[in-house]
TORTOR-112739 format. One line per 8 residues: for each residue x, y, z of C-alpha. Coordinates in steps of 0.001 Angstrom, whole numbers. Example, Ala and Ser with C-alpha at 12.3 -4.5 7.8 and 13.67 -1.06 7.14 Angstrom:
BEGIN
12300 -4500 7800; 13670 -1060 7140;
% end
This chain:
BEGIN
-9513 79937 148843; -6923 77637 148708; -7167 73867 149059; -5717 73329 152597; -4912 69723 152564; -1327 69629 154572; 859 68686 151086; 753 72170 150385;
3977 72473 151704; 6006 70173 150305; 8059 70530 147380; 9805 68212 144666; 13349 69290 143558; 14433 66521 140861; 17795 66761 138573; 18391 65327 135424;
19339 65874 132199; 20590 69395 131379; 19046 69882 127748; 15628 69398 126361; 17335 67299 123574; 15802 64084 124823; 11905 64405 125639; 11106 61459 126870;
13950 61567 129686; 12438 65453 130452; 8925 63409 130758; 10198 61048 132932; 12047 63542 135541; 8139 65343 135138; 6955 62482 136247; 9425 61531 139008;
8779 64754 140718; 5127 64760 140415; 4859 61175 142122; 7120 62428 145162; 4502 64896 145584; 1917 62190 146570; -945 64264 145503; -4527 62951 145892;
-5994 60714 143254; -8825 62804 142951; -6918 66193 142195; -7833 65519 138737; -11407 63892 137662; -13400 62665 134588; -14610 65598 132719; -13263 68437 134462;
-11662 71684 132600; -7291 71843 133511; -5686 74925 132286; -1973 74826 131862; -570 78229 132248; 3236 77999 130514; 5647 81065 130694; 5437 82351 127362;
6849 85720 128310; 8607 86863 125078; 9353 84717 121792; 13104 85486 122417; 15607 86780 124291; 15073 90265 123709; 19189 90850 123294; 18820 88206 120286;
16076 87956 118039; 15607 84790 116546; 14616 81463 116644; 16931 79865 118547; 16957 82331 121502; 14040 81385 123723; 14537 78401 125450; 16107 79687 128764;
13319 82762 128037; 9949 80639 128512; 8448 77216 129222; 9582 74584 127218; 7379 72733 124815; 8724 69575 125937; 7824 70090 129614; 3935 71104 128188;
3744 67958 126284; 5153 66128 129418; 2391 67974 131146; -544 66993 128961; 462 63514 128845; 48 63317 132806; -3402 64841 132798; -5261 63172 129958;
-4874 59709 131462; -6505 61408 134768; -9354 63333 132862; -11774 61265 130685; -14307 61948 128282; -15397 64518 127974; -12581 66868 129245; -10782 69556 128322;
-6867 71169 128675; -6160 74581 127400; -3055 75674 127132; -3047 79394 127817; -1125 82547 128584; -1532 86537 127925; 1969 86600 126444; 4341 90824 126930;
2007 93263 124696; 4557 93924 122286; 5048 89859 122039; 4402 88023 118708; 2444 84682 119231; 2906 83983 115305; 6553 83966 116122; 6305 82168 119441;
4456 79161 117793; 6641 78814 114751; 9947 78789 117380; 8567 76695 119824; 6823 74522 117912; 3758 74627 119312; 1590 73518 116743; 3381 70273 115856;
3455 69772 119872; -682 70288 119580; -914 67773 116921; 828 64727 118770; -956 65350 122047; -4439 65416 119911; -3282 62663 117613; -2483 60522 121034;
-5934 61999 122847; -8184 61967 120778; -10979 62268 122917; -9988 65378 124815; -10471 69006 123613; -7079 70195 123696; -6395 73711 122231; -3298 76382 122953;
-4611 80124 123585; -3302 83546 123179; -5872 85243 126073; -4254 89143 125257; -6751 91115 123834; -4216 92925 121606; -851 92744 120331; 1774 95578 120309;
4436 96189 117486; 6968 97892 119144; 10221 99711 117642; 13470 99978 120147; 11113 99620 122612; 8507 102243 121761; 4801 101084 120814; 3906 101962 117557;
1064 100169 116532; -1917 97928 118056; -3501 95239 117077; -6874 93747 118540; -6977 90557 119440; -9910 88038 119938; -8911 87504 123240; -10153 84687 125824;
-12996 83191 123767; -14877 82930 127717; -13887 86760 128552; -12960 88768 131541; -12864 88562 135549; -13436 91558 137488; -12237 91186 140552; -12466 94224 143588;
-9917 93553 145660; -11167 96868 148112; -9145 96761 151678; -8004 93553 151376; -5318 94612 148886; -1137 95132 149160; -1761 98456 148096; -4141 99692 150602;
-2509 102685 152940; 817 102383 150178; 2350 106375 150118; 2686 105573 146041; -439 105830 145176; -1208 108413 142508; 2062 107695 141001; 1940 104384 139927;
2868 102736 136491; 1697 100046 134858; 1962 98385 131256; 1907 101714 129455; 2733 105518 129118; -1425 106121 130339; -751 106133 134353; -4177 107912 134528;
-5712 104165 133843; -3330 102297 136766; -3506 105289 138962; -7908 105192 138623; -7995 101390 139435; -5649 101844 142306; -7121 104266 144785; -7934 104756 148131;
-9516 101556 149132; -10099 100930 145491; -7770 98140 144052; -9719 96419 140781; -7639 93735 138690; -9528 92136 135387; -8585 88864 134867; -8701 86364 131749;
-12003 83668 132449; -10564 81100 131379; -7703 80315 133931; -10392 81752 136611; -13121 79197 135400; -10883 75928 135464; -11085 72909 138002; -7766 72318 137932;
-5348 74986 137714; -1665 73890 136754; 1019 76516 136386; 4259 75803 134544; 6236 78805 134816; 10230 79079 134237; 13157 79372 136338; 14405 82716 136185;
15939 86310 138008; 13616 89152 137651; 13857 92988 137375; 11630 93631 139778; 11128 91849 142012; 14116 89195 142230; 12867 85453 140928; 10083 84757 139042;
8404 81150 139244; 5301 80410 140304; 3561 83583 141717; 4946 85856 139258; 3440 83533 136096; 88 84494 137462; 850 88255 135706; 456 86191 132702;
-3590 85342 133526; -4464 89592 132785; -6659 90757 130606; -5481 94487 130906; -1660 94567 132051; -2501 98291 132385; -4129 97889 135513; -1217 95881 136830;
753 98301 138719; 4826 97552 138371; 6585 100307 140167; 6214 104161 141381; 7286 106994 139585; 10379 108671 141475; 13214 107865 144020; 12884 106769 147361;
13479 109828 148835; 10718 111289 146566; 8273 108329 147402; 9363 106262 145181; 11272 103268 143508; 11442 103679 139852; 15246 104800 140659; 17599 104336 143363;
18300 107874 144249; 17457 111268 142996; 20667 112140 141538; 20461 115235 139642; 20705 112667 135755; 17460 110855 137562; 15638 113790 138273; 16602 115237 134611;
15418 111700 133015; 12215 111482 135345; 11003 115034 133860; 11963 114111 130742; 10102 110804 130463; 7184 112426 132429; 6934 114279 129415; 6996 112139 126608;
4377 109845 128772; 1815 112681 128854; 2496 113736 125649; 2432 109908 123778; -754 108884 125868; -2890 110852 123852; -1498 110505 120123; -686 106636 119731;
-38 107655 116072; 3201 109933 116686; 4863 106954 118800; 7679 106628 115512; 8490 109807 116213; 9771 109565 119661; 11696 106492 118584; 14977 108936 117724;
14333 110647 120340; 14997 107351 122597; 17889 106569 121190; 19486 110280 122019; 18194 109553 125472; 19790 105950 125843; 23192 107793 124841; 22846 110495 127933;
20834 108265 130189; 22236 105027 129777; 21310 102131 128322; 18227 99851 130633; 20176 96922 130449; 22967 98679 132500; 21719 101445 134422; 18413 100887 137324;
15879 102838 135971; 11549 101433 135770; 11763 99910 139172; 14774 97118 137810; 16122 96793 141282; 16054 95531 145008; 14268 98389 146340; 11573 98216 144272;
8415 98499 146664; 5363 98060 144163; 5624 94966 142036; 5654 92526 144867; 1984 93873 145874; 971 93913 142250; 1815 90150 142531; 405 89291 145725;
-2656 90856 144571; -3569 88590 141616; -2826 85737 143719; -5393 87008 146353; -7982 87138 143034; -7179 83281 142029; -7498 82041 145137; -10336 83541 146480;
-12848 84322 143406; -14032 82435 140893; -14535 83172 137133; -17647 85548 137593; -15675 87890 140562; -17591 85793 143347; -15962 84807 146215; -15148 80749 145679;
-17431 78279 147049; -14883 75412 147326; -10616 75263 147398; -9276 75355 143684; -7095 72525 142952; -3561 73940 141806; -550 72290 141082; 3415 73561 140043;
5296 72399 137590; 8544 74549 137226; 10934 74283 134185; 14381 75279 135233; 16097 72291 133027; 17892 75485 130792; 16897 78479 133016; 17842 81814 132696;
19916 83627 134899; 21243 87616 135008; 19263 90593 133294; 15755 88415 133486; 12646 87497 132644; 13445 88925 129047; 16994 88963 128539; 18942 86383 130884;
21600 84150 130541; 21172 80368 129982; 21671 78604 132783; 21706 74794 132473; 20448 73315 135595; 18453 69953 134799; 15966 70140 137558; 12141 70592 137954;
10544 71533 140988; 6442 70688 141829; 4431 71795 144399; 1030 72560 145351; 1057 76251 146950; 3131 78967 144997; 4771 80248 148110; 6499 76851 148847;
7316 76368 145311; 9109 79877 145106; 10928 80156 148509; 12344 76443 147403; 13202 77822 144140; 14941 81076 145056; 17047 78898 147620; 18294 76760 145294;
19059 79567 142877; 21481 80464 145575; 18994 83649 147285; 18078 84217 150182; 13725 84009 150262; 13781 86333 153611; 15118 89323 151427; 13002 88869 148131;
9319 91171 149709; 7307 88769 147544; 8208 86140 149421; 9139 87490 152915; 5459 89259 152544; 3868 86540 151334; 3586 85323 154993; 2991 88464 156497;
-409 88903 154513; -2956 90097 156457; -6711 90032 154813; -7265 87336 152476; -3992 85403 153526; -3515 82329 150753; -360 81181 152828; -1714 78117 155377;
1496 77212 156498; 4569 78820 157727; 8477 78755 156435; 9506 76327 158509; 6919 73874 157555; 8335 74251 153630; 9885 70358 153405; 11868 69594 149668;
12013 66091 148530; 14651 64799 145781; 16128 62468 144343; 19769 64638 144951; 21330 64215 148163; 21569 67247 150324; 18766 68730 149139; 15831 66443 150740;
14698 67876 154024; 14009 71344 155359; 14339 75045 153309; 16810 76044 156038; 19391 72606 155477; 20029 73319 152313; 23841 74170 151939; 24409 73650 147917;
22479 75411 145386; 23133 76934 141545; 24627 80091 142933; 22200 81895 139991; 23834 85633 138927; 21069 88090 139568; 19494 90724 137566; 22288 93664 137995;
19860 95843 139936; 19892 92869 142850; 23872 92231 142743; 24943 91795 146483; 21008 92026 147755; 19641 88665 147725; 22700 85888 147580; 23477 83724 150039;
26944 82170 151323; 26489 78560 150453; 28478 75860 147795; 28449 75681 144266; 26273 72361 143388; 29257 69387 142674; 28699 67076 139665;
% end
């Protein structure tokens, strides 16, 4: 369950500077946000285990391979050291931060250190702490190698060094009485894996221990559009917690007419793609080793089909009617179990920090466009953090279904407040007060597939 204490609802929006050139001035507008907040001296106490869960999504943009391509892609280093340097004071001898996520498959961590940094941002905070335990962690249990998009080889992982979470979510999931099921896909071409954990009344998620195990929970996702379903801040980073993104279920095979949202309509190209793909699925899912071959093949069908970062296909658009419950889902498991799949005996303590400094707006999470902002936003619920976000991204919260559903949840609700109990506070005027007052935002370009869906009519932000 979630800690019910009535600050829930509030939310920090702070500006400031607009690169991540100086880190000390990001610290400060960390810290400026996260004092606004008010939260409890005791959130954090001597000894206790904090995970901070960063968006580490891809090392790049996926457009633009390279090293200097990823900081409107995941959390910046800069707002993890500012992070670290707030806790440790707070935590004592003889505790702990781990700095964790399950990164995209086909990812490469190696990479995503070396660009980021990462290891020369360990050092300083151990150098400066030296009595914490302070350690970064890749939690996947394997890593894909991936050619134009098609897996080609696997490699095993250690994983999270504390293990898996398995958590039955049974009738109290967002799936539960959903026409889809039986045609759901997940991380990868085996839907006979998604489609067995999501059945019936049956609705099992495994989760990495580590983030399920910790006394303080603090998420630190990125600003950013999304595919699938519209924004993705706060609730969204909690994909990143998985220990088998297989059994995450991202969007149903078909049109809408057909039961599904994987494309807009069944035109007859659609139909001819769908049973094409359906094909190759079956056909891959059982020889991993003949993956190279189909790579060709692909490229033929990106030159009939279209290219993905053009044309709707996977679920990449407004109507998409299964990632949103996928989400609300592993929310549901945080909140309400602990790191053994029991139900929680007390509240966890969780806490927001949201880098949108550079975020990244357009074809998101993997391939947006930079888009300098200079602002970080802290709460302590998700669903306060996120409807604040997507308002000042210049959307409309009431037609994103993760967040208009995120208040319509029926079992195992982790919502304890309503919209119009959502206050902002800033240090920018015109944006302190309620969700509904605020009139200028970032006017962010969505993902294609939610052009003329989600914006609102309001003002470009002035200087």
């Amino acid at each position: 369950m979630l800690d019910p204490r009535p600050t829930v609802s509030k939310v920090a929006a702070f500006t400031g500077p607009t690169t991540y050139r100086d880190p000390k001035a990001i610290e400060l507008l960390v810290f400026e946000a996260l004092k606004a907040l008010q939260i409890p001296d005791d959130f954090i106490r001597s000894g206790e285990r904090v995970v901070l869960k960063p968006n580490w999504v891809k090392e790049h943009d996926e457009r633009h391979p390279g090293p200097g391509c990823w900081e409107h892609v995941v959390t910046h280093p800069a707002v993890i050291e500012a992070m670290v340097r707030w806790v440790a004071p707070r935590l004592g001898n003889p505790g702990s931060i781990v700095i964790c996520d399950a990164p995209q498959t086909d990812s490469s961590f190696g990479r995503l250190r070396e660009y980021c940094r990462l290891d020369e941002m360990l050092g300083r905070c151990r150098k400066e702490f030296p009595e914490l335990k302070i350690e970064i962690l890749d939690l996947r249990p394997e890593e894909w190698y991936a050619v134009d998009g098609v897996t080609v080889s696997k490699m095993a992982l250690p994983g999270d060094p504390l293990g898996s979470t398995h958590v039955g979510l049974g009738a109290a999931s967002e799936f539960v009485g959903y026409a889809g099921q039986g045609r759901l896909y997940g991380a990868s071409y085996n839907m006979a894996e998604t489609n067995a954990r999501h059945s019936g009344e049956r609705h099992d998620y495994l989760l990495c221990r580590t983030p399920m195990d910790a006394d303080v929970f603090i998420n630190l996702p990125k600003l950013k559009t999304h595919k699938k379903v519209g924004v993705t801040c706060a609730l969204k980073n909690l994909v990143g917690i998985n220990a088998n993104k297989n059994w995450l279920p991202h969007h149903t095979e078909g049109a809408p007419e057909q039961g599904g949202d994987q494309f807009p309509a069944a035109t007859a190209k659609a139909r001819m793609e769908g049973a094409w793909m359906g094909v190759a699925k079956r056909w891959l899912k059982d020889r991993p080793g003949m993956s190279r071959l189909f790579v060709p093949v692909k490229k033929v069908g990106r030159l009939v089909f279209g290219d993905t970062q053009k044309v709707v296909r996977s679920g990449n658009w407004y109507g998409n009617d299964t990632c949103w419950r996928m989400v609300l889902d592993l929310n549901k498991c945080f909140f309400f179990f602990d790191g053994e799949g029991r139900p929680r005996q007390k509240p966890v303590k969780y806490l927001t920090v949201v880098d949108g400094i550079v975020a990244g707006e357009g074809n998101g999470p993997m391939s947006p466009n930079p888009k300098p902002c200079g602002v970080i936003l802290a709460g302590m619920h998700p669903v306060a953090v996120d409807c604040a976000a997507a308002e000042l991204m210049g959307f409309d919260w009431r037609k994103l279904r993760l967040l208009k559903n995120s208040f319509k949840v029926r079992d195992m609700s982790f919502v304890p407040f309503g919209a119009e109990d959502i206050e902002v506070v800033s240090n920018r005027k015109g944006w302190s007060g309620k969700l509904t007052a605020m009139e200028e935002t970032f006017q962010f370009r969505p993902h294609f597939g939610w052009v003329g869906a989600i914006e609102k009519q309001t003002k470009a932000l002035s200087a």
